[in-house]
C-alpha positions in Angstrom: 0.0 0.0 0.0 3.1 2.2 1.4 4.8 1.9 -2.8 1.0 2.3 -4.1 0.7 5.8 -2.4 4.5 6.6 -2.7 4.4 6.0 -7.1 1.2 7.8 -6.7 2.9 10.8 -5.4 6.3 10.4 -7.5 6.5 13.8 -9.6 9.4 12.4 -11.4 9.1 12.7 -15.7 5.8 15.2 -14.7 7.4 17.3 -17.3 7.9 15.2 -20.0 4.5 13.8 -20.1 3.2 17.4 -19.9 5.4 18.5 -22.8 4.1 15.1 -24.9 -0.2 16.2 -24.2 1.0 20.0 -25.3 3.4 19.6 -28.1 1.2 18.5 -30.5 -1.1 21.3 -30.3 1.3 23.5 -30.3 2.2 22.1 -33.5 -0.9 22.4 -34.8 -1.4 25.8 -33.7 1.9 27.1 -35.1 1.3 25.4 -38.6 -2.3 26.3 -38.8 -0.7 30.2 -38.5 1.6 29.9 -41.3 -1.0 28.0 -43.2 -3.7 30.6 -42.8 -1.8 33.3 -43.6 0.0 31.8 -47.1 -3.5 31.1 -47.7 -4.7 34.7 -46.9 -1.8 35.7 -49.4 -3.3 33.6 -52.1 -6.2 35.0 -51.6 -5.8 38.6 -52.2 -2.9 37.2 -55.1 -5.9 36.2 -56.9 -8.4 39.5 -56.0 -5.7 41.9 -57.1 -4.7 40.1 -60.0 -8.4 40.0 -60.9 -8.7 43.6 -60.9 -5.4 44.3 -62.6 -6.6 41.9 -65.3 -9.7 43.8 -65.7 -7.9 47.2 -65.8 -5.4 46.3 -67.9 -8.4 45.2 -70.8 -10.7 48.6 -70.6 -7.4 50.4 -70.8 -7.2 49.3 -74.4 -7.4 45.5 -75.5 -11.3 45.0 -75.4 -13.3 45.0 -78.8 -13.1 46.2 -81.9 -14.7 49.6 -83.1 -16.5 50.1 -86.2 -12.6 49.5 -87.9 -11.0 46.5 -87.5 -7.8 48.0 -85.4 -4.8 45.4 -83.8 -4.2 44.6 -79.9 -8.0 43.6 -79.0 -9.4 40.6 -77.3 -12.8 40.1 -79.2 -11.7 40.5 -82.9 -15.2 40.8 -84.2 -16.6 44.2 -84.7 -19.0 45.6 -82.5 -21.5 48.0 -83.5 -21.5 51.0 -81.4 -24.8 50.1 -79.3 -23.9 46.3 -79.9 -26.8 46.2 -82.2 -27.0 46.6 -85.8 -29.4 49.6 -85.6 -31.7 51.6 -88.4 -31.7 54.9 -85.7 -30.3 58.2 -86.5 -26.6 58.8 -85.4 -26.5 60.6 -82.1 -29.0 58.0 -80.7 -28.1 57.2 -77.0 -27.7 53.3 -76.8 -30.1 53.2 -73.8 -32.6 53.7 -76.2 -31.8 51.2 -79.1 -33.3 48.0 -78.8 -31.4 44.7 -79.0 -28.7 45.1 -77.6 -29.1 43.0 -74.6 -28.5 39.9 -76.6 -25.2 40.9 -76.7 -22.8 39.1 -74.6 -19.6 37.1 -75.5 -16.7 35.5 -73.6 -13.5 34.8 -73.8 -12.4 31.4 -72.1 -8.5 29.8 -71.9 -5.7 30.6 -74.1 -8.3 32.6 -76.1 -10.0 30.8 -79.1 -11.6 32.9 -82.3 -13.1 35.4 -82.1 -10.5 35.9 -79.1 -7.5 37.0 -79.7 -4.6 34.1 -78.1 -2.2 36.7 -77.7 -4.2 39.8 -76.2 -4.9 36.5 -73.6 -2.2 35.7 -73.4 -1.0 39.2 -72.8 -3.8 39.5 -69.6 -2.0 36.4 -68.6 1.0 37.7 -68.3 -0.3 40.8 -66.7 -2.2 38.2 -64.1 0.5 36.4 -63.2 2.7 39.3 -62.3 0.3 39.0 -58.7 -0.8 35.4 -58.6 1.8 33.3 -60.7 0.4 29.7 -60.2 -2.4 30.9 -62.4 -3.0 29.6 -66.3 -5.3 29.9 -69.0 -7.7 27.9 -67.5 -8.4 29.7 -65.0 -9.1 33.1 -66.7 -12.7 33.8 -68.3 -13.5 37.6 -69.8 -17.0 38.0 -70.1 -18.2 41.1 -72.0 -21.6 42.4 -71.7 -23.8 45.1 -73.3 -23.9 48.9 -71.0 -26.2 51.7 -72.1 -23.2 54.5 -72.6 -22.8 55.6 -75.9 -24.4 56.4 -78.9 -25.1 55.2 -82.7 -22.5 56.9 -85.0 -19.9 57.2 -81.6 -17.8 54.3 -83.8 -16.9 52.1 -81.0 -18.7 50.5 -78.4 -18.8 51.0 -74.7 -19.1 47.4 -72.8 -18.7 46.2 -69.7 -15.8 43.9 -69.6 -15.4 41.5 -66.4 -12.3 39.5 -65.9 -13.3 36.4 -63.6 -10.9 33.7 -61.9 -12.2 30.2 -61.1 -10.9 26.3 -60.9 -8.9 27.3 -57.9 -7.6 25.2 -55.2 -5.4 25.8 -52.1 -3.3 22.7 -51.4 -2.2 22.9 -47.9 1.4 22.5 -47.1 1.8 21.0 -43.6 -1.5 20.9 -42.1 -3.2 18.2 -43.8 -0.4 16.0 -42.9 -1.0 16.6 -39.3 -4.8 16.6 -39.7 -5.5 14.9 -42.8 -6.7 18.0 -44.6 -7.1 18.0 -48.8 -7.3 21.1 -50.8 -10.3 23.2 -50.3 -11.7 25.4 -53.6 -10.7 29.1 -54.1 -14.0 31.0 -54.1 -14.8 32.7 -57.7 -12.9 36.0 -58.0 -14.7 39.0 -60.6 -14.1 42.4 -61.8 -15.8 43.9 -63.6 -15.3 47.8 -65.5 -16.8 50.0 -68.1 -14.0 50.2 -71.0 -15.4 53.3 -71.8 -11.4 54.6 -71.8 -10.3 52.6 -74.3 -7.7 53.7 -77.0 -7.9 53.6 -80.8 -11.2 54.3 -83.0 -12.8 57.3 -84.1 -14.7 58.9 -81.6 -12.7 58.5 -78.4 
C-alpha cells in the first residue's frame, strides 16, 4: 500500500508527459498560423490580380470599333450600341433595342473570335500578382452597358475578368490533420472600358 501511495505521489518525468499532451497542439497551432496566412496571401494574389486583369483590358485590348484596329481581345466588330441599328446617329444606346442579346466571352488561351495573344498578354499581366495561375483559370466576359451612342464608332461594354478552378493545397496541415485542398472562391471584376484607346470617336 506504502509503494502504491508513494508512485502515486512520484513527480518524477511530470514534465515530459506534460510537454508530450502540449506539443502536439502547439504544433498544430503554429502550422495552422503559417497556413492561414499563405493562404490569406493567395487570396488577395488572386483578388488583385483579378482587378489588374480587368484594368489592364478597358485600358485598351477590349473590342473592336467600327474598324477593324490590332491589340483587341474580341476580334469581331462591335457595333457602337452592340446592335445593328436603323436609328439616327447621335441615338443614345439606352434607347436602341437589342442590344441585350449581346454578350460574348473569352475562355483559356483565347479561341476565335478571341484573340490568343491579347490572352495571353492578360495572362501575363495576371500572373505578375498570382503566378500559379493559367489559361484555365481566366474567363473575360463582355456584356452590353447603355453608354454611348449610334454613330460614336466604337462601343462602350462592360468587360469583367473572372478567376475560377482554384484550389489551395495545404502544405503542412493536412499531414498533421489529414486535410485536402479546399476550392478558391470565384474572384470578378468587372469595368466599363469606356477609356479605351484607338477608334474614331474617343
Amino acid at each position: 500500500m506504502r509503494r502504491l501511495l508513494s508512485f502515486l505521489r512520484d513527480e518524477a518525468g511530470a514534465t515530459l508527459v506534460e510537454a508530450a499532451l502540449v506539443f502536439p497542439l502547439v504544433l498544430i497551432l503554429t502550422f495552422g498560423l503559417v497556413e492561414l496566412g499563405h493562404a490569406y496571401w493567395e487570396y488577395h494574389a488572386v483578388e488583385k490580380a483579378t482587378a489588374v486583369g480587368a484594368r489592364w483590358l478597358v485600358a485598351g485590348h477590349g473590342v473592336e470599333g467600327n474598324s477593324t484596329t490590332a491589340g483587341e481581345l474580341y476580334t469581331t466588330v462591335v457595333p457602337d450600341c452592340f446592335v445593328t441599328t436603323t436609328d439616327p446617329p447621335g441615338t443614345p444606346c439606352s434607347q436602341v433595342a437589342g442590344k441585350s442579346a449581346w454578350g460574348p466571352s473569352c475562355t483559356g488561351a483565347g479561341v476565335a473570335p478571341c484573340d490568343t495573344t491579347t490572352m495571353s498578354g492578360l495572362l501575363a499581366q495576371m500572373r505578375q500578382y498570382a503566378p500559379f495561375l493559367t489559361a484555365a483559370n481566366v474567363k473575360v466576359q463582355f456584356s452590353p452597358s447603355e453608354m454611348g451612342f449610334v454613330g460614336r464608332g466604337r462601343a462602350i461594354p462592360f468587360i469583367s475578368v473572372q478567376t475560377t478552378g482554384l484550389t489551395y493545397s495545404f502544405i503542412g496541415i493536412d499531414k498533421l490533420l489529414g486535410f485536402g485542398a479546399i476550392t478558391m472562391p470565384s474572384f470578378t471584376s468587372t469595368l466599363v472600358a469606356e477609356d479605351q484607346k484607338q477608334g474614331p470617336g474617343i
